[in-house]
C-alpha positions as CSV (number, residue, x, y, z in Angstrom):
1,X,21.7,2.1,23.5
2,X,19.9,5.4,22.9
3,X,17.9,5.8,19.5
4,X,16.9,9.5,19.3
5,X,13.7,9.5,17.1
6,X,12.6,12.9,15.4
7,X,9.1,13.6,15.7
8,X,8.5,16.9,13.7
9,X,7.4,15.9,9.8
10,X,8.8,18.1,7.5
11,X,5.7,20.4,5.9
12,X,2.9,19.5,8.0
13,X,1.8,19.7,11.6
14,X,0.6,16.0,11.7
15,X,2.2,12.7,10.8
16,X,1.1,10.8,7.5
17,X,-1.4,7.9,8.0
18,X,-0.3,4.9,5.7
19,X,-1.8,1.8,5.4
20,X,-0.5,-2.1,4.4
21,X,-1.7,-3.6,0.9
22,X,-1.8,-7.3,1.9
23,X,-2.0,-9.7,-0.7
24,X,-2.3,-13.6,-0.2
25,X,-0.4,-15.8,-2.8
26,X,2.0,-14.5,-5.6
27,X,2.5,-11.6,-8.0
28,X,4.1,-12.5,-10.8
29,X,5.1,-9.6,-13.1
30,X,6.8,-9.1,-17.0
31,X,9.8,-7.4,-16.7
32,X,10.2,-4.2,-17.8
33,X,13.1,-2.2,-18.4
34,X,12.1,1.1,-17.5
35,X,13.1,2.9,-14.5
36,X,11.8,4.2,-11.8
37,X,8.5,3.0,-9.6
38,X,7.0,-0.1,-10.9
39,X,3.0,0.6,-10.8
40,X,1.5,-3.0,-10.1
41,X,-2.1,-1.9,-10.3
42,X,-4.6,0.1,-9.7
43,X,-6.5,0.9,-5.7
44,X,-10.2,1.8,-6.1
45,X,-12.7,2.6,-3.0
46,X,-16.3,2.1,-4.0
47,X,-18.9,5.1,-2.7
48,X,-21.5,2.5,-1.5
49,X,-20.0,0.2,0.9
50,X,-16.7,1.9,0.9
51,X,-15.2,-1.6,0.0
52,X,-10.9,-1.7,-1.6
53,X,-11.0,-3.0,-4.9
54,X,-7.6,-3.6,-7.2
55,X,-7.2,-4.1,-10.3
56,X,-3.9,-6.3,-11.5
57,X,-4.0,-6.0,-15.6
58,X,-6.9,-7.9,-16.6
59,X,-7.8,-9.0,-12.8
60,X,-9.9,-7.7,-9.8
61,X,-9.5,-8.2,-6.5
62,X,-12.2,-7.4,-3.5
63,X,-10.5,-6.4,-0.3
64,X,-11.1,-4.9,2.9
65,X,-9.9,-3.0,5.8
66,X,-8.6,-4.0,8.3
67,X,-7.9,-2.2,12.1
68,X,-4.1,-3.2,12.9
69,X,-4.1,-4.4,16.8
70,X,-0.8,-2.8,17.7
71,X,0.2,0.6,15.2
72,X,3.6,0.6,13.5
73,X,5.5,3.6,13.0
74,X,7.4,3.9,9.7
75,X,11.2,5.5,10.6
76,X,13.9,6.9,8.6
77,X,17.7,6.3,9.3
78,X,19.2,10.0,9.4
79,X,22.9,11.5,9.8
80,X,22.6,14.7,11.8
81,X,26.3,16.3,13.1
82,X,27.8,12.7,13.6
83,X,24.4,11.5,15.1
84,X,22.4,8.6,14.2
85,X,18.8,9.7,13.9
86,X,15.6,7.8,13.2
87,X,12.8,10.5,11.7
88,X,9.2,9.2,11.9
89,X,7.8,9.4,8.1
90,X,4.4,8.3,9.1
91,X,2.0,5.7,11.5
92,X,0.5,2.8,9.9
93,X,-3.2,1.9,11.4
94,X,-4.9,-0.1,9.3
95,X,-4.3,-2.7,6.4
96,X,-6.1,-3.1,3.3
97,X,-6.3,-7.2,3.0
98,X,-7.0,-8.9,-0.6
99,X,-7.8,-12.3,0.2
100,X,-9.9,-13.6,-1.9
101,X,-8.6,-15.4,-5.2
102,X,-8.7,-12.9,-8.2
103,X,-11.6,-12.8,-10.8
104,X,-10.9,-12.0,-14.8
105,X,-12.4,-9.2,-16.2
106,X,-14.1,-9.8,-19.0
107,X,-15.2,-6.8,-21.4
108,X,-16.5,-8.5,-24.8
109,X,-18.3,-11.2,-25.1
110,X,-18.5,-12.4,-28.9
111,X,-22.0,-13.5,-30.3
112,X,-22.9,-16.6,-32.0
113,X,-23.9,-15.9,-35.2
């Protein structure tokens, strides 16, 4: 079987880096009836020790990266003239891992009075 696999990117000269987001245990999310992407949280990189952090609604997670042994290459299934094409969309070479359990975020702490 011959798998012809496209290795031109479509606006730039080099392929996309990507990397994994791998979280241990389970998201659970509301549902929402809007369409489109759902955004589960937000990826921050501190300047000091250049550490992942996210941030799931009123959670944080620490992370960190991780080198991946073996690179994968993300492909694309493509019709061209009656031909089955793969196109590479990018090379994943690292992961970012979240293992740790999640801490709550706390912003106000009431006073005794």
């Amino acid at each position: 079987m011959l798998i012809y696999l496209s290795c031109k990117p479509e606006s730039d000269s080099s392929v996309p880096e990507w990397a994994i987001v791998e979280l241990q245990g389970l998201v659970q999310m509301k549902k929402d009836v809007t369409t489109g992407p759902t955004v589960i949280g937000d990826l921050h990189y501190y300047h000091r020790n250049k550490q992942p952090v996210l941030v799931l609604g009123h959670h944080i997670l620490n992370g960190k990266e991780v080198k991946l042994e073996q690179p994968m290459a993300v492909i694309e299934k493509v019709n061209v003239e009656g031909k089955m094409e793969y196109k590479l969309k990018a090379v994943v070479k690292k992961k970012i891992l979240f293992k740790s359990r999640p801490k709550p975020i706390i912003s106000h702490v009431s006073e005794k009075v």
